[in-house]
N, C-alpha and C positions, 0 to 999 in steps of 0.2 A: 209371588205376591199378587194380589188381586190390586183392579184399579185401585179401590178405598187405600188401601195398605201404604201404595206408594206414593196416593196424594198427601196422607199424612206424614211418611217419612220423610220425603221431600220440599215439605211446606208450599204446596197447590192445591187447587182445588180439582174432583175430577172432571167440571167441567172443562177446565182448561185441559187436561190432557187431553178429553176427546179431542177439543180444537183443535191441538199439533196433530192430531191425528187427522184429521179432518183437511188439513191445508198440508199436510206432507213432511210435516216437521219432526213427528214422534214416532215413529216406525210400528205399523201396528205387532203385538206380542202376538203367540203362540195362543191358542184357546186350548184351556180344557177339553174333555169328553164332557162339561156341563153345558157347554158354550162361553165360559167365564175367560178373561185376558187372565193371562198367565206372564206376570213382569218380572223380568231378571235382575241381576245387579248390575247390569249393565245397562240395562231400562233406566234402573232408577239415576245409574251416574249421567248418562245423557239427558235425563230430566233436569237433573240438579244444575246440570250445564246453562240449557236451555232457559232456567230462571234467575242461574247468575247473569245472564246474554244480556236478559229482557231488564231486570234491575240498573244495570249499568247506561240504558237507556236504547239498545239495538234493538229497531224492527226487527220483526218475525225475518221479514227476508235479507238483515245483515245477520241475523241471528244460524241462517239455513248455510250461507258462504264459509261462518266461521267452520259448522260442524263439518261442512264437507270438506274442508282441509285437516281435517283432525280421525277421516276416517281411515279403518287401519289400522290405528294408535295399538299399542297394546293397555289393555284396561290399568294399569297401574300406570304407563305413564299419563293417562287419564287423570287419577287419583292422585300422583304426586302433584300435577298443575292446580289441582281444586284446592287440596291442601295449604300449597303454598298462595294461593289466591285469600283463601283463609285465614290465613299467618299474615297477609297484607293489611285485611280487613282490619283484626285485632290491633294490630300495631298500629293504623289508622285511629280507631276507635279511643286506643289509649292514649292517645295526644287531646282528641279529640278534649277526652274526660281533663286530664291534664290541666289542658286551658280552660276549661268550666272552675276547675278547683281552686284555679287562682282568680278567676270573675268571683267565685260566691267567698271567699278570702276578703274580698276587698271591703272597704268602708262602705255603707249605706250611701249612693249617690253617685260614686264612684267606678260601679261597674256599667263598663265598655265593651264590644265584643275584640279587642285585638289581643294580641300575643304577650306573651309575658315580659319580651322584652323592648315591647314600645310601649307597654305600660311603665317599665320602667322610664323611659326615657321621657314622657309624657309628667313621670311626679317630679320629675328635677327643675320642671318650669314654672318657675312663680304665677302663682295668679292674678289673674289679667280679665280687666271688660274688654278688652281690644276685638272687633269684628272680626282683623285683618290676623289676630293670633288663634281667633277662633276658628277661622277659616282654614290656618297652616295645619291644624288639629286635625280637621276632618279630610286633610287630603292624608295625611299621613295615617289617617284610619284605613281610608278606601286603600291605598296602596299595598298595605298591611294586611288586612283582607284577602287582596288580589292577588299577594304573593312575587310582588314585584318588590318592595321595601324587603330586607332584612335587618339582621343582631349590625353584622359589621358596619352599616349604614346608621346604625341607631347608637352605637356606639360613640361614634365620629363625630355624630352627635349631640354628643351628649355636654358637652361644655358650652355649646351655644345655647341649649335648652335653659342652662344652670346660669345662666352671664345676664343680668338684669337690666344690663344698657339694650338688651336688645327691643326690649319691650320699649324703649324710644321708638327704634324703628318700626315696629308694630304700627306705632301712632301715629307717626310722620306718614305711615302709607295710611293708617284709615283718613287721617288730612287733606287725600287726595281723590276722597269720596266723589265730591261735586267741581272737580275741576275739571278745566279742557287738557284735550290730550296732547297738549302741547306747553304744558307748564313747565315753568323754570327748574320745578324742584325735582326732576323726574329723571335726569342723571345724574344727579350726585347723589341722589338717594339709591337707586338702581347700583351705582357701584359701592357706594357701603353696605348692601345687604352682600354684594358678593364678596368682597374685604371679610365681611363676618363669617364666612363659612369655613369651617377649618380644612385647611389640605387634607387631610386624610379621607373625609369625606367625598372627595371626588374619585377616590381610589373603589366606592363603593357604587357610584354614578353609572349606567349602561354608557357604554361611550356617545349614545347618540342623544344621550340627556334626557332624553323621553322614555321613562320605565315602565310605564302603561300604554304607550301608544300614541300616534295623534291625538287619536280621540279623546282621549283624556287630555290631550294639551288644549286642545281647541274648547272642553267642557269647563277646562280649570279657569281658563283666560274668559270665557263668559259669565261667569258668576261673578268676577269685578269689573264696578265703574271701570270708564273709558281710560282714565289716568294712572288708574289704579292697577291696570291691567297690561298698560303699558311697559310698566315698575316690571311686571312681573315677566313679561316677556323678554325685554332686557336681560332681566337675570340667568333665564331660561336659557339663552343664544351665549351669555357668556359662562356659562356652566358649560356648553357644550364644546366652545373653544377652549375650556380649559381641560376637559377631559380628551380631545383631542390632542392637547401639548403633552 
């Protein structure tokens, strides 16, 4: 194959080959008697390597560590890895579509970017002006997102979502908007939100309560008022004693 050939089969350009070529990456080929490169099949798999490397986000020189551990290979156990790298990709991609078909599914207004089954658990909650349920909403997006939230967490659930006393306590904490962080009402409400949460649901809890990290504790507890935020940190500390029980 000539350069042209195998930038097209491989979907590069032949500038960039030159590049590898140029920095030590892409092993120069064999020339013709015209002076033309002359690329093998083995050219082209280490190409194809090289821009699955660079795709996934590896510099050129984590990109040069991986191939020199893979030098030697025999060219099919080459092939079987790209293969199945490929078979990753699809199966990725078709989740991917998956969750789009149930976002463009959805009613007019409705579509969210989260999973099919914290949508589910999202329509079982009545609607609400409450800030403070609005708020529970978008952490359970972000988490969902992030891949720290699952089914079995949404599951468990799912009867507190559907339970309409709860959207009391919604209220009782957006009430605690403009207060000091030392109000009366700030543990006996703190322990009725965790009264509401069903046992099962702790079964779903990282045992260190925190399923995003600090960072996300400390990002979530900034976004409410002083009293409000209090409420919620309580809950936090005793979610975590309880999943330690």
């Amino acid at each position: 194959m000539r350069i042209g050939e195998i930038a097209a089969l491989v979907g590069v350009t032949t500038r960039a080959i030159r590049h590898y070529h140029h920095v030590g990456l892409l092993p120069e080929p064999e020339r013709r008697s015209n002076g033309y490169r002359a690329y093998s099949v083995r050219d082209a798999v280490l190409l194809a390597r090289v821009r699955r490397l660079t795709e996934l986000g590896l510099s050129l020189d984590e990109v040069r560590d991986v191939l020199a551990d893979d030098a030697g290979r025999e060219l099919a156990d080459v092939l079987e890895e790209l293969d199945a790298d490929l078979a990753r990709q699809e199966a990725e991609l078709a989740e991917r579509r998956r969750r789009l078909a149930v976002l463009l599914a959805a009613p007019p207004g409705e579509n969210e970017p989260v999973s099919p089954a914290l949508a589910a658990l999202l329509a079982k909650a009545p609607k609400t002006a409450s800030p403070s349920a609005a708020m529970d909403r978008e952490h359970l997006t972000l988490l969902d997102v992030s891949g720290a939230a699952g089914e079995e967490l949404y599951a468990a659930l799912a009867p507190l979502a559907a339970d309409p006393s709860v959207l009391a306590l919604y209220e009782r904490l957006d009430e605690l908007a403009g207060a000091p962080v030392d109000d009366p009402r700030i543990p006996a409400l703190a322990a009725e939100l965790v009264a509401a949460v069903p046992d099962e649901a702790f079964a779903a809890i990282p045992a260190d309560g925190r399923p995003a990290g600090e960072g996300f504790t400390q990002a979530l507890l900034a976004a409410y008022a002083p009293a409000q935020a209090e409420v919620v940190r309580r809950v936090m500390e005793a979610f975590m004693e309880r999943g330690r029980g």
